[in-house]
C-alpha positions, -999 to 999 in steps of 0.1 A, spaced: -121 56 105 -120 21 110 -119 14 76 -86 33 71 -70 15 96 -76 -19 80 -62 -8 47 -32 2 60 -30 -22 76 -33 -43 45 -10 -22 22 21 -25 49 11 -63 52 2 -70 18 27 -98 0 43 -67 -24 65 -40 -26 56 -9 -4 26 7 -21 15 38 -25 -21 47 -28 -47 48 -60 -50 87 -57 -80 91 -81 -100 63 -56 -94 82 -25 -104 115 -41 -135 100 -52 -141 86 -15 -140 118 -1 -168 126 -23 -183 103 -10 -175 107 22 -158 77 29 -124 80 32 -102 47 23 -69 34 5 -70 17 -24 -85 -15 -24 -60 -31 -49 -22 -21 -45 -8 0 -68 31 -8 -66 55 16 -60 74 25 -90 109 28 -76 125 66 -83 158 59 -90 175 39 -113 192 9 -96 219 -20 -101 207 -54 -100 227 -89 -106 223 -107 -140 228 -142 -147 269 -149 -148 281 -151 -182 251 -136 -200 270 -103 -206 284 -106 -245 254 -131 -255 224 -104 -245 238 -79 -274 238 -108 -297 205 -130 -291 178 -112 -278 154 -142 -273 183 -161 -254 188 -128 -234 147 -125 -225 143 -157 -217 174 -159 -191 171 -123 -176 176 -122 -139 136 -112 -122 145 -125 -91 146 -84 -76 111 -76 -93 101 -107 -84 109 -108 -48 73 -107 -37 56 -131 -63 77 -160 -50 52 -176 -68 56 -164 -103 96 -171 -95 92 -204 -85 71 -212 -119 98 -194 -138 125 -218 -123 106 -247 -133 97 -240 -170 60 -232 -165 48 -197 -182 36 -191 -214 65 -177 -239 57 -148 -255 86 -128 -269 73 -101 -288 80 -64 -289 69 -32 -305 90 1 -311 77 36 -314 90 65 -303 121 60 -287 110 31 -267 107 -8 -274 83 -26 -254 83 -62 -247 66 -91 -235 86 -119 -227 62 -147 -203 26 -148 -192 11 -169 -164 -28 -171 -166 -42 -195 -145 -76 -193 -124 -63 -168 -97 -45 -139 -118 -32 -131 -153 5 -118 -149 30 -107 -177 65 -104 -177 76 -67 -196 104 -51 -206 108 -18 -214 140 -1 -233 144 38 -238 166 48 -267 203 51 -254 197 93 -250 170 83 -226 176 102 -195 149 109 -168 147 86 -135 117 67 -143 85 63 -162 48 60 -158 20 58 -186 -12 76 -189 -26 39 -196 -15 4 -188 -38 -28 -189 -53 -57 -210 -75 -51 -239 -101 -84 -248 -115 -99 -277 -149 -71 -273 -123 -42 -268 -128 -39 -230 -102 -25 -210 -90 -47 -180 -68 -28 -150 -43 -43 -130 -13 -33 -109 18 -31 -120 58 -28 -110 93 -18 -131 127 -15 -116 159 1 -139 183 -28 -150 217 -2 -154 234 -35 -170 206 -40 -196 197 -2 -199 161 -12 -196 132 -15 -172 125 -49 -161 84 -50 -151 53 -69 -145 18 -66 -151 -6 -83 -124 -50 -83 -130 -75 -106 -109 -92 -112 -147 -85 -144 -162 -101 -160 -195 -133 -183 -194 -117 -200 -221 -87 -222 -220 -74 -201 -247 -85 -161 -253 -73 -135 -276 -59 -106 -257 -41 -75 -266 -16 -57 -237 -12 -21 -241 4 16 -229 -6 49 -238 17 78 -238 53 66 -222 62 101 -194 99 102 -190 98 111 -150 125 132 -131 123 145 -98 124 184 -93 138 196 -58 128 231 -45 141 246 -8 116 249 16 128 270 49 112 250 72 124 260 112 120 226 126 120 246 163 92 264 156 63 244 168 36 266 149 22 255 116 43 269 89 23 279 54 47 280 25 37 291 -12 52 270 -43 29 281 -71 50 259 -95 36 227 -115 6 229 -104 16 228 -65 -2 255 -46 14 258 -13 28 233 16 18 233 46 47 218 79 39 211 112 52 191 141 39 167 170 63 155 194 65 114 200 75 93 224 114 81 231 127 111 217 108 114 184 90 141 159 68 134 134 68 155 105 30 161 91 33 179 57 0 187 33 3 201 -1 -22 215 -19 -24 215 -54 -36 238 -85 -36 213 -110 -56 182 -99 -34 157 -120 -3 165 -93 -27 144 -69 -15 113 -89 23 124 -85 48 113 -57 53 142 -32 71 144 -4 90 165 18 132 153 24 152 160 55 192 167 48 217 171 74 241 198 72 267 171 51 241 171 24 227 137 32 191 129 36 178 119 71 166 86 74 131 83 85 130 62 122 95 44 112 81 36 79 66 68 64 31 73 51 24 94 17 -5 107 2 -33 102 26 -59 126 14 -79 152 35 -108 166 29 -102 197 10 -81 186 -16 -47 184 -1 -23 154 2 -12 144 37 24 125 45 36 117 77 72 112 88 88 100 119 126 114 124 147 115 158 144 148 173 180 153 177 185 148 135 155 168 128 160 196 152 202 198 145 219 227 134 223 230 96 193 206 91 178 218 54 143 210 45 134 205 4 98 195 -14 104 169 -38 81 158 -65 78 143 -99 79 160 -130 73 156 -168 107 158 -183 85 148 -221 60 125 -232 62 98 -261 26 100 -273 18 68 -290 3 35 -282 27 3 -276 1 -26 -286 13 -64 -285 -15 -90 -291 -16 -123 -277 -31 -153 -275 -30 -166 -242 -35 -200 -230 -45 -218 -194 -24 -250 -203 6 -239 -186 -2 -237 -156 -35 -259 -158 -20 -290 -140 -21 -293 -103 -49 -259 -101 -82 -272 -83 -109 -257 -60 -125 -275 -28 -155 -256 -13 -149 -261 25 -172 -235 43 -157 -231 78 -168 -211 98 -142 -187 110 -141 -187 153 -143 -158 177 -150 -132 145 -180 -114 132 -211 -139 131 -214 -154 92 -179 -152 80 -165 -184 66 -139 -196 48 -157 -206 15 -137 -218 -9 -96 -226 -12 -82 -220 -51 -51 -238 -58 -29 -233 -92 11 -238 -95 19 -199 -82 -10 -192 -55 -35 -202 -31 -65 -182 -25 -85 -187 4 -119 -173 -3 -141 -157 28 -178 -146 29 -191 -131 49 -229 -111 58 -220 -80 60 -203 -52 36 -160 -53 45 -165 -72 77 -138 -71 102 -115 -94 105 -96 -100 139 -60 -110 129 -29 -91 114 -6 -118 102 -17 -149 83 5 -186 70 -6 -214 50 7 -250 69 11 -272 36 23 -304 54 48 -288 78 56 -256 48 47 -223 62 40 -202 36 27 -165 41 4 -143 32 -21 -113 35 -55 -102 31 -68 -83 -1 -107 -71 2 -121 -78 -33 -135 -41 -51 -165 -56 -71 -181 -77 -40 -178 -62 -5 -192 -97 11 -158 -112 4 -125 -117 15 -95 -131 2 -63 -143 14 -38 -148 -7 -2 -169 -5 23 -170 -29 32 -212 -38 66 -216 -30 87 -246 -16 52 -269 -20 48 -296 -50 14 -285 -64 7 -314 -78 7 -333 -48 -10 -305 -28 -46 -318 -31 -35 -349 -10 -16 -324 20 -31 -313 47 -34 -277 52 -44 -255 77 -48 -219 81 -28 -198 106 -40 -164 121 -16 -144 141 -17 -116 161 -53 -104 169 -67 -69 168 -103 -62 181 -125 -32 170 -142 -23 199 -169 5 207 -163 37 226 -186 44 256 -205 73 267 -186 87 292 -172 122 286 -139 132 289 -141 163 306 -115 192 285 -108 226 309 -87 255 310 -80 248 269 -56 273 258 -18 267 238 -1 252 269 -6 217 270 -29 203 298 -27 163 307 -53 145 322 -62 108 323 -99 82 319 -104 49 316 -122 24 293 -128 -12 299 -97 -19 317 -73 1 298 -61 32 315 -56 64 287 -37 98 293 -49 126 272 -30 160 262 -46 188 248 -40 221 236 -44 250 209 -20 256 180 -33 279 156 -66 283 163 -70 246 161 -76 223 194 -57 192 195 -64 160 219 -36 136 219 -44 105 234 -18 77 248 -14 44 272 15 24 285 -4 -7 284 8 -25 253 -28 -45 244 -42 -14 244 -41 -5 203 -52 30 205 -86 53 199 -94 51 164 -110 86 167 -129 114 193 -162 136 184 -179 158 207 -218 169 207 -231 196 194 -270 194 204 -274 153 192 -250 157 167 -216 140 165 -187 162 155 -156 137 150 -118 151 151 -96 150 122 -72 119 132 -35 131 123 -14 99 130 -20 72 98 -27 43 119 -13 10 113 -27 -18 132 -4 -41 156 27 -16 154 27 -14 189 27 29 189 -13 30 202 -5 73 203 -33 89 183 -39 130 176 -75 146 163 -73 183 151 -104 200 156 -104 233 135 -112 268 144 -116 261 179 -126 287 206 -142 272 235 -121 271 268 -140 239 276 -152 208 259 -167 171 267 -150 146 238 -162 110 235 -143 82 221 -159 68 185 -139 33 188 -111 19 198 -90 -13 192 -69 -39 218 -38 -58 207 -32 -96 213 1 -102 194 5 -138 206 -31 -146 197 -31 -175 174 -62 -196 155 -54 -227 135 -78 -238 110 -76 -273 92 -88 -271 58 -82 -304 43 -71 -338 60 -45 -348 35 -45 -386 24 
């Protein structure tokens, strides 16, 4: 479970919009019995149409010259984290494009690529017909075609411009062209016009039981609604939904709260969607006030996308994309440091520098090693730039962080000094084998209390259900929490189902296993791992000297 905890980590740190997970991945590493989030973000698709500010003046001129228009849209909002790709934008740098396609109801355009040696990323825009309605899109296929007809995947992003009557999007892939020039073709496949379908769930939010309700609609079997009680006067809300129609596993949905004046509730922590268990279903978490939750006239709906039609047909635009934008001031400098107080062998191998990003390249001996810190900046002469951690899919013996270039003169960035800073340290450490000793189990909670190292850890337990859960909690705030608990059954382990999505560093170190179909009245649980918290840890690494 350790491995969950790091990718959540990365998706809530990760320089991009809030994410929500590769769904097909996850499935796939249950199979496998590994159970992960996606190793490259896939960007949350915002579900409502929004407003946005344009350019003064551009209002009248857009109708008239769509070239002018393109090239002086307003991307600053899609933009927002890939300073980098703004900053480029500002200064003239990118690749113009400007072509379009039209088929179906639907005119796709590309207006600017960046390809350098980090990342090919396209600017799009995408305009329904004026009797468009539904909420949002999404594509059966999106990516890069090459020269040999292999498909390249990416992430990729879209808000609604209401001014423009258009998406504004980009398109973002770690491939990049050998060549300084490369023939490449970018492409969707089937255009779904996306609403969002509300149905009334009577959820009693007093009712501390689990509550099993049936949909059979659109391919959604039945939701399941629990609660667990937090500290300072909180409730999270647990919700899994199983489906009958495995393509609703790629769908967003989620469970609203609204008060008795028709408003939604407003979630008191971040909220996690679509962790996947290991039947099948699709976990989300929510964290509301107990007084908002619990209130009279509180309603409860499931909300979830839905199909409104399909344009089936394939928007191709060719290109022929070229490095010689963005070609001066990119270089590499293999430094190989190694990196202090963290798993022996990893190293900081190689820094890549071109006008939008830096990439810091780690190896490392073994397969997704650990590493200790949370938050990471880029000192370029005295500019603090930040960034985050991405693990790289096709080779598990690297690391990269990345940092948008913003702020910095790249062309004078070889002759800087820059150092790496690491922030805020979380350690991975190893339960022990000392039992915690479980009596007198039955549905009314029992507290007791252990110790490991030096950290002090009260545990509550009882049945709901049939199910035995151990809640485990400290007031000591370096303590980050047990990752997860297992019991033995002869010499085999038997690890609990963790219910709390843990994000590393948030400071809330409370963790819940569910242990299923649970009938003993006693029971000896041991802890698996469990990780410390040193917020105002801090490493500086110098890179390069400057001149």
């Amino acid at each position: 479970m350790e491995r969950i905890e790091k990718k959540l980590n990365n998706e809530m740190k990760a320089d991009h919009n809030m994410s929500y997970p590769d769904f097909d991945q996850m499935w796939n590493s249950i199979q496998q019995d590994k159970l992960k989030i996606a190793d490259e973000p896939i960007e949350l698709r915002p579900r409502k149409r929004k407003r946005f500010v344009l350019v003064a003046g551009l209002a009248v001129a857009l109708m008239a010259t769509p070239v002018y228009a393109a090239l002086n849209y307003d991307w600053s909002n899609i933009l927002s984290y890939r300073a980098g790709i703004q900053s480029a934008l500002e200064q003239g740098l990118g690749q113009t494009i400007e072509q379009s396609v039209t088929k179906e109801g639907f005119t796709l355009t590309v207006h600017t690529a960046f390809i350098d040696d980090n990342r090919t990323f396209l600017l799009y825009s995408l305009k329904p017909e004026a009797s468009w309605d539904g909420n949002n899109v999404s594509f059966d296929q999106i990516g890069l075609q090459d020269s040999n007809g292999d498909f390249i995947k990416g992430n990729y992003s879209h808000r609604w411009n209401e001014d423009l009557g258009l998406f504004q999007g980009y398109f973002e892939t770690d491939w990049v062209a050998d060549d300084q020039k490369s023939d490449i073709k970018f492409l969707m496949k089937n255009i779904h016009s996306i609403g969002d379908e509300e149905l009334p769930i009577p959820y009693n939010p007093n009712d501390s039981h689990t509550q099993n309700f049936a949909i059979q609609k659109d391919g959604i079997g039945n939701v399941i609604l629990q609660t667990f009680e937090q500290s300072e006067g909180k409730v999270m809300l647990q919700s899994a939904v199983k489906f009958t129609d495995s393509e609703m596993k790629n769908k967003w949905v989620r469970i609203k709260a609204i008060d008795d004046k028709n408003q939604p509730i407003k979630e008191e922590e971040t909220p996690v969607f679509g962790t996947p268990g290991a039947t099948g279903e699709y976990f989300s978490q929510q964290i509301f006030t107990s007084h908002n939750l619990r209130a009279k006239g509180t309603k409860f709906q499931l909300t979830y996308e839905h199909t409104l039609n399909i344009a089936k047909d394939s928007w191709n635009i060719e290109m022929k994309l070229s490095k010689e934008e963005l070609k001066k001031g990119s270089f590499k400098k293999v430094v190989n440091i190694p990196l202090e107080n963290a798993s022996e062998g990893i190293k900081i191998h190689e820094m890549k520098v071109t006008p939008t990003q830096v990439r810091l390249i780690l190896t490392h001996k073994e397969k997704y090693a650990y590493i200790p810190y949370i938050d990471y900046q880029l000192d370029i002469g005295g500019v603090f730039l930040d960034g985050g951690r991405w693990d790289i899919e096709k080779d598990p013996y690297k690391t990269e962080l990345r940092f948008e270039l913003t702020g910095v003169d790249v062309s004078s960035l070889s002759n800087q000094s820059v150092t790496l800073v690491a922030k805020h340290r979380v350690d991975v450490k190893d339960g022990d084998q000392q039992p915690i000793r479980l009596t007198d189990i039955s549905e009314k909670p029992q507290s007791k209390t252990s110790t490991i190292g030096e950290y002090s850890i009260t545990w509550t337990y009882y049945k709901k259900d049939s199910n035995l859960y151990v809640e485990s909690f400290s007031t000591d705030p370096t303590f980050g929490g047990v990752s997860q608990t297992y019991y033995l059954d002869h010499k085999d382990r038997n690890y609990g189902m963790p219910l709390i999505a843990k994000i590393l560093g948030n400071g809330n170190n409370k963790h819940v296993d569910e242990y299923k179909n649970f009938k003993d009245k006693e029971l000896d649980i041991y802890i698996w791992k469990y990780t410390t918290n040193d917020p105002d840890a801090e490493l500086r690494v110098p890179l390069t000297s400057g001149k």
